[in-house]
N, C-alpha and C positions, 0 to 999 in steps of 0.2 A: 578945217571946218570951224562952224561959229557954236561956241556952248553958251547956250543962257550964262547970264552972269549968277542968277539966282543958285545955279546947281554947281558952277564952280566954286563958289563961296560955302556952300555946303559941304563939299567933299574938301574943300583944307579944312577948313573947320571942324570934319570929323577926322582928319589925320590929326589935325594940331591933338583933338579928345584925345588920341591912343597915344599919344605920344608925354600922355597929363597923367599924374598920379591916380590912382583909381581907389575904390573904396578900399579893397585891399592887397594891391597889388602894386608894386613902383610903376615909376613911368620906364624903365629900364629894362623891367620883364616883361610889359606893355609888347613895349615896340618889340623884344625878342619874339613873344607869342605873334604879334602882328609880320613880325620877317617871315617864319615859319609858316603860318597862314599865305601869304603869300607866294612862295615859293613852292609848296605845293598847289596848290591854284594853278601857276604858271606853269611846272614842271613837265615835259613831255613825258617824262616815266616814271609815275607815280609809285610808292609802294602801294600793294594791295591794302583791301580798309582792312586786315585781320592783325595785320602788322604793326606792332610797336616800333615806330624807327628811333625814336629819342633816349627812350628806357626815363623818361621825363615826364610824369602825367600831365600836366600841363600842355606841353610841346605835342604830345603824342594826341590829347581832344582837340589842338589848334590845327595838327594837321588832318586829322579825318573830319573834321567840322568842315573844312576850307574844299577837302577832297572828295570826301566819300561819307555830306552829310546823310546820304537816305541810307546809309547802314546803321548809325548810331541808333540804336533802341536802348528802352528802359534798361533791360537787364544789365548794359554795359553801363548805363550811366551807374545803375547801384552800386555796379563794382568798381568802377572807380573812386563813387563816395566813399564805400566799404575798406579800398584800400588808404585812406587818408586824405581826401579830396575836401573840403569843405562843401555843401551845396552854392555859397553865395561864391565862393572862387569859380567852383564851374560857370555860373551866369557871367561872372565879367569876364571870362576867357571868352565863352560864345559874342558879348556886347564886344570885345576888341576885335574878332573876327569880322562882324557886320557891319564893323564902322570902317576897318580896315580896306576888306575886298571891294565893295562898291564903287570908290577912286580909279580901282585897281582892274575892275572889270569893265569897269566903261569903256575906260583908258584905251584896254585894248581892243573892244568890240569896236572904237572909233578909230582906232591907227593910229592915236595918240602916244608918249612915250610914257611910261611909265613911272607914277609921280613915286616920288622917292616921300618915303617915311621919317618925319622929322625929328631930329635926336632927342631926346628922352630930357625931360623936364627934373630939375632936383625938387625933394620931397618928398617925404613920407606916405603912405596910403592915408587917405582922408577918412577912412570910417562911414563916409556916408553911406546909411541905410537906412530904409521905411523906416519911418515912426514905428508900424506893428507891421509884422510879418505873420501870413495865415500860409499852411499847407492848403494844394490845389488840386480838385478832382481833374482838371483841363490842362493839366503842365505837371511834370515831376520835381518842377524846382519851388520853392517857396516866394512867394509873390506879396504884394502889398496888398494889407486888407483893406477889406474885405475882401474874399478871394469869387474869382468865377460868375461875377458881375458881368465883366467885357468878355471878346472870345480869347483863347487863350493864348492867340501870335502876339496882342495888345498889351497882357497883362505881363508875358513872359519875363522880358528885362526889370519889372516893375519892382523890383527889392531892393536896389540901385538907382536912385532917380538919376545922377548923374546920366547913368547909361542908356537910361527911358527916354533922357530929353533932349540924348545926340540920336536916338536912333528914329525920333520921329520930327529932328530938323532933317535929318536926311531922307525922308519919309515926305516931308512935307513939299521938298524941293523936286526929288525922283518920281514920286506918285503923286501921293496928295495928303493935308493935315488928316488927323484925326477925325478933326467939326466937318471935311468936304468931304466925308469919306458917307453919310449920313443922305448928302444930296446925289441921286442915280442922272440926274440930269449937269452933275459939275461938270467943268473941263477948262483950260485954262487959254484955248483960243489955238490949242493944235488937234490931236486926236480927243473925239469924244470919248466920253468915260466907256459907252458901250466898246468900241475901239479898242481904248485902256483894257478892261477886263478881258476881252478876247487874248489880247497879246500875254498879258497876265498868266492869263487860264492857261494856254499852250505851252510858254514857255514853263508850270510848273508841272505841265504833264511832261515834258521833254525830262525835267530835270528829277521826276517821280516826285515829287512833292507832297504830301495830300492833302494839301492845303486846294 
C-alpha cells in the first residue's frame, strides 16, 4: 500500500523522539518503556489491568497505558506518585507511549511490518520543562501555565515541551494541527472532517474512551 510521505516521516520522527533523551529519563529506559508498551499492545495474552507484571513502576504504567488504558483512574495514578513516582516521570512514560504505539498501530491495522524501535541515543536526561508549572482542575498531572485555558487532552503533555511538540507532529500528520483543529469545514483532500470525527467518535467508544 502507498503511505503519505507526510505521516511516514512523522512516525520515524516520533520513534527517532523515544529513542532521544528525555526531560528525565535516558534514551535507554525510553526505548525500554517504549519495548514494553509495545509488547503488550501486541501480545495475544495480556496480563489482566490489576496485575503488576514488572514489580517496576515504570514498566508496570507502560504496560497498562499501552493495554488496559480505560482502567487507569486517579486513585491509581496517586498511588503510584505516593509510592515514589515523580508526576513529571509519569507524563513522559504516557509521551513515550503515544509516540511509541501510533507507528506501531498503524503498522499493523495496514499489514505493514512492524517498525522496529531505534537504539537508544547517549545522553543524559535534558531537564527540559515549562517555564512555570500550574496544578490542573482538567488533568491530574501538572501542566504548563496557565492551567485549563485549552481542554485538557491539549494541555496534558504540556510540562514537557519536548513531548508536546512530538505528540502534535504526530497529531498534525494522523489528524490535524492544533490551528485546523479550529476550522469544522478542514480536510486535507481525502475524508471530510465530518467523516474524520465520526471515525474518531466510534473508534473512542469501541476503545471506551471518554473523550
Amino acid at each position: 500500500m502507498i503511505v503519505r510521505d507526510d505521516l511516514a516521516d512523522a512516525h520515524s520522527r516520533s520513534l527517532g523522539h523515544v529513542a532521544s533523551p528525555g526531560a528525565r529519563l535516558t534514551a535507554a529506559r525510553r526505548v525500554q518503556i517504549a519495548e514494553v508498551a509495545r509488547d503488550a499492545y501486541l501480545t495475544a495474552d495480556p496480563s489482566p489491568p490489576w496485575v503488576r507484571p514488572f514489580g517496576d513502576a515504570a514498566l508496570d504504567v507502560a504496560y497498562r497505558l499501552a493495554r488496559h488504558a480505560g482502567t487507569i483512574t486517579e486513585q491509581w495514578y496517586e498511588q503510584v506518585i505516593t509510592e515514589g513516582m515523580h508526576p513529571l516521570e509519569w507524563v513522559e512514560i504516557v509521551a513515550v507511549v503515544v509516540s511509541a504505539l501510533p507507528p506501531i498501530a498503524f503498522a499493523r491495522a495496514a499489514g505493514l511490518p512492524t517498525p522496529a524501535l531505534p537504539p537508544p541515543t547517549d545522553g543524559a536526561p535534558t531537564g527540559r520543562e515549562a517555564g512555570e508549572l500550574a496544578p490542573a482542575a482538567l488533568n491530574w498531572v501538572p501542566v504548563a501555565a496557565p492551567a485549563d485555558q485549552v481542554a485538557s487532552v491539549v494541555q496534558a503533555l504540556s510540562a514537557l515541551p519536548d513531548e508536546w511538540d512530538n505528540l502534535w507532529q504526530l497529531a498534525a500528520a494522523q489528524y490535524m494541527s492544533d490551528r485546523q483543529m479550529e476550522d469544522p469545514l478542514w480536510n486535507r483532500g481525502t475524508l471530510s472532517r465530518p467523516q474524520m470525527e465520526l471515525v474518531a467518535g466510534r473508534l473512542s467508544r469501541l476503545r471506551e474512551c471518554f473523550f
